[in-house]
LOKE-90108 format. One record per residue (C-alpha): x negated, y negated, z. Coordinates in Angstrom, 3 decimals. Layout:
% LOKE-90108
<east: X&north: Y&up: Z>
...
***
This chain:
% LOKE-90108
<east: 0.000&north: 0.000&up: 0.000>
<east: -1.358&north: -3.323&up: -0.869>
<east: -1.253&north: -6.721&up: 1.185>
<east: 2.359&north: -8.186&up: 0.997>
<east: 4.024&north: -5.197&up: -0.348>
<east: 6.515&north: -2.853&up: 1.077>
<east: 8.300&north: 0.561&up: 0.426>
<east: 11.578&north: 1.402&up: 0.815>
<east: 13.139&north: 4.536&up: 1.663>
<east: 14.699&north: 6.728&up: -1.799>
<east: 17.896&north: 6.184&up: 0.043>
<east: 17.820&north: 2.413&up: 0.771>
<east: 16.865&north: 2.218&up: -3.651>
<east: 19.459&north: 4.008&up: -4.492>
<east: 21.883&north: 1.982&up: -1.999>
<east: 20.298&north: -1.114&up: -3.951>
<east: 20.834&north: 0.344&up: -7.405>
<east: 24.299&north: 1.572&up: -6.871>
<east: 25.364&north: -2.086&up: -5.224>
<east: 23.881&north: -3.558&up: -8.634>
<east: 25.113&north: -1.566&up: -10.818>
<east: 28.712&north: -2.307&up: -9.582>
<east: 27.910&north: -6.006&up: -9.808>
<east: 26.433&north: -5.491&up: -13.307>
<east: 29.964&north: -3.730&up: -14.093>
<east: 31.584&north: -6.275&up: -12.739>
<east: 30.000&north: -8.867&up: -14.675>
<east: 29.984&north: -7.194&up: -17.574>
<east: 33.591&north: -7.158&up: -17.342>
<east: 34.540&north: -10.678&up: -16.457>
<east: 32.165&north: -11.337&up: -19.491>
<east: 29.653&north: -13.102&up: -17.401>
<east: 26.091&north: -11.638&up: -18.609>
<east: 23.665&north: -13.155&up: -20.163>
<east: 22.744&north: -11.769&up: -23.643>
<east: 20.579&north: -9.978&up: -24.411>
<east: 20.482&north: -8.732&up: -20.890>
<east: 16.360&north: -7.361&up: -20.410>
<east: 17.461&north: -4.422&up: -18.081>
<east: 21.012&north: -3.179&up: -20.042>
<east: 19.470&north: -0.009&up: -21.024>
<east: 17.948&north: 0.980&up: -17.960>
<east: 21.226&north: 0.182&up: -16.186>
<east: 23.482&north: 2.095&up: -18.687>
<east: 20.630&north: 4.907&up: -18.166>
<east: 21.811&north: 4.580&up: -14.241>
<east: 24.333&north: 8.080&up: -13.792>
<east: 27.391&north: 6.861&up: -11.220>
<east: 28.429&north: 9.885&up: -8.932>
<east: 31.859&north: 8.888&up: -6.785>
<east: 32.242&north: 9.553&up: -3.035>
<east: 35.648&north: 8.760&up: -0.955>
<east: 34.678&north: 5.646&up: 1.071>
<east: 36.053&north: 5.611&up: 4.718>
<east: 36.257&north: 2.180&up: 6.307>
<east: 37.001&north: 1.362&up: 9.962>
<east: 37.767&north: -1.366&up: 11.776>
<east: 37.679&north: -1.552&up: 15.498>
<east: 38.473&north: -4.471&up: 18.228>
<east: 36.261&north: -2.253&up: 20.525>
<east: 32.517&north: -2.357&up: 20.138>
<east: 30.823&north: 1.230&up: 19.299>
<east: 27.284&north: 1.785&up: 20.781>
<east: 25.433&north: 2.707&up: 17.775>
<east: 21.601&north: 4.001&up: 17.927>
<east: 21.767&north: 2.839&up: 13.835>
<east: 23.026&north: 0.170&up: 11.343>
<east: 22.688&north: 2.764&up: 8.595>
<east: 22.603&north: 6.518&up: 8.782>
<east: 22.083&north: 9.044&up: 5.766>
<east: 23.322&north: 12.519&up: 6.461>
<east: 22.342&north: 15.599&up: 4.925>
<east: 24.310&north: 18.717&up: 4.921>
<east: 27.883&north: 17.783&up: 5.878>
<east: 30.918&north: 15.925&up: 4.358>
<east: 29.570&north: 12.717&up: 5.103>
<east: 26.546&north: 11.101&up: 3.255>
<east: 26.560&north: 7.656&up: 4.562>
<east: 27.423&north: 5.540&up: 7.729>
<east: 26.531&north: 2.497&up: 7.482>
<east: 27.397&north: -0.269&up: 10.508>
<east: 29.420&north: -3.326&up: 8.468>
<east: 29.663&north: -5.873&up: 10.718>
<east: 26.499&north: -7.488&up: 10.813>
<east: 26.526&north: -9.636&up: 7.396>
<east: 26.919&north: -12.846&up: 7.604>
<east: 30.269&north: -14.528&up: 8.177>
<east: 31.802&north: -11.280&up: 9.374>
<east: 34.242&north: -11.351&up: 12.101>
<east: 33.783&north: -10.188&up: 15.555>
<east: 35.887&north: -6.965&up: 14.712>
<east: 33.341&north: -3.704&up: 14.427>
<east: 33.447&north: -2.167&up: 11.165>
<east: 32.029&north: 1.180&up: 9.747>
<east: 31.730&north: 2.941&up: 6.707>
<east: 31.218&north: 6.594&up: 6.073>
<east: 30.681&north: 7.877&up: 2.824>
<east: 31.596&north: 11.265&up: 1.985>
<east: 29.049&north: 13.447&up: 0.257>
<east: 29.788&north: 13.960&up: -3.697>
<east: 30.521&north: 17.859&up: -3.160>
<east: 33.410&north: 17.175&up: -0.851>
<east: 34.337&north: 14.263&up: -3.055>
<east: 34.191&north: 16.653&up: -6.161>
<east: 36.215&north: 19.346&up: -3.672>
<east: 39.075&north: 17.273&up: -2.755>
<east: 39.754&north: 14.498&up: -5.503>
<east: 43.152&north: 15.605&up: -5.841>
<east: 43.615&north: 15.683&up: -2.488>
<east: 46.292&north: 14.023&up: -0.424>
<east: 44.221&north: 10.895&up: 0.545>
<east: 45.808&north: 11.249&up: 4.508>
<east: 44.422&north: 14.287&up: 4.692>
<east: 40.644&north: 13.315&up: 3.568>
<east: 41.494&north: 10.159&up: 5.860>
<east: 41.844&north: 12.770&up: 8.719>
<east: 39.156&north: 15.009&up: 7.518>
<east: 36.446&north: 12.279&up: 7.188>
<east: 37.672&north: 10.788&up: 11.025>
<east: 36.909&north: 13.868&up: 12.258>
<east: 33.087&north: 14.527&up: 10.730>
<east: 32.375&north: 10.473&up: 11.509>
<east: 33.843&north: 11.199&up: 15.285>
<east: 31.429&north: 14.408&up: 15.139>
<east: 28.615&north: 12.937&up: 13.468>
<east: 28.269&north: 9.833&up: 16.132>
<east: 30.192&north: 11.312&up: 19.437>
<east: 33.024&north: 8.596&up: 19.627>
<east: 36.396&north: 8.764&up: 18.384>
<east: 36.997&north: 7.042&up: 15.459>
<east: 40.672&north: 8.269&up: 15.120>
<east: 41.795&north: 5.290&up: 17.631>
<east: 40.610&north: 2.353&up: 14.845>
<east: 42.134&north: 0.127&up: 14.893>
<east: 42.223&north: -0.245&up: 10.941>
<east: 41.514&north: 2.559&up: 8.591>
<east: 41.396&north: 2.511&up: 4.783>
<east: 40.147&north: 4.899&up: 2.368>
<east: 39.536&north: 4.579&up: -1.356>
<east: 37.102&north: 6.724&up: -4.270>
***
């Protein structure tokens, strides 16, 4: 590692890539990119796996030992603590990210049920009870 440089985990790059590849949708769509755009074939090159998204909201304060967690081996893939950007509200908010195989497993699922399902392996994974929230939304 050289002077003034850094490395970031595989996870915390893909995190990054994924986040801009959205926005580069996004754009795209509301056609707001520039043209040419330097980095349109490496972005189109990017392959987009879904996940169900779990997001909680909670008036009570969970005592987390992490802001972001990736999870290995389980339904889950992701927990990351929500709360902390900028101009955020007081209320706590989580999101867990299911793994692609139970994504790819339960698509056609009823979306209560994955609610449910997901609760249960967040509750699991960090030993509180996220059932209580006080908002809960799910969405692929």
């Amino acid at each position: 590692m050289t002077s003034g440089s850094c490395r970031i985990s595989e996870v915390a790059c893909t995190r990054i890539l994924t986040e801009s590849f959205q926005l580069y949708h996004l754009l795209k769509y509301q056609n707001l990119l520039p043209t040419p755009l330097k980095y349109h074939a490496n972005i189109q090159a990017i392959d987009m796996k879904t996940c169900f998204a779990l997001m909680l909201g909670c008036y009570k304060y969970l005592p987390l030992e992490f802001e972001a967690k990736h999870i290995t081996n389980t339904d889950l893939s992701w927990l990351a603590v929500n709360n902390h950007k900028s101009g955020r509200s007081n209320i706590f908010t989580l999101m867990a990210n299911s793994s692609k195989t139970y994504e790819k497993e339960h698509i056609d699922a009823d979306r209560k049920a994955v609610m449910h399902a997901l609760c249960s392996e967040t509750s699991r994974t960090i030993g509180h009870d996220v059932s209580v929230a006080d908002y809960k939304i799910i969405y692929v």
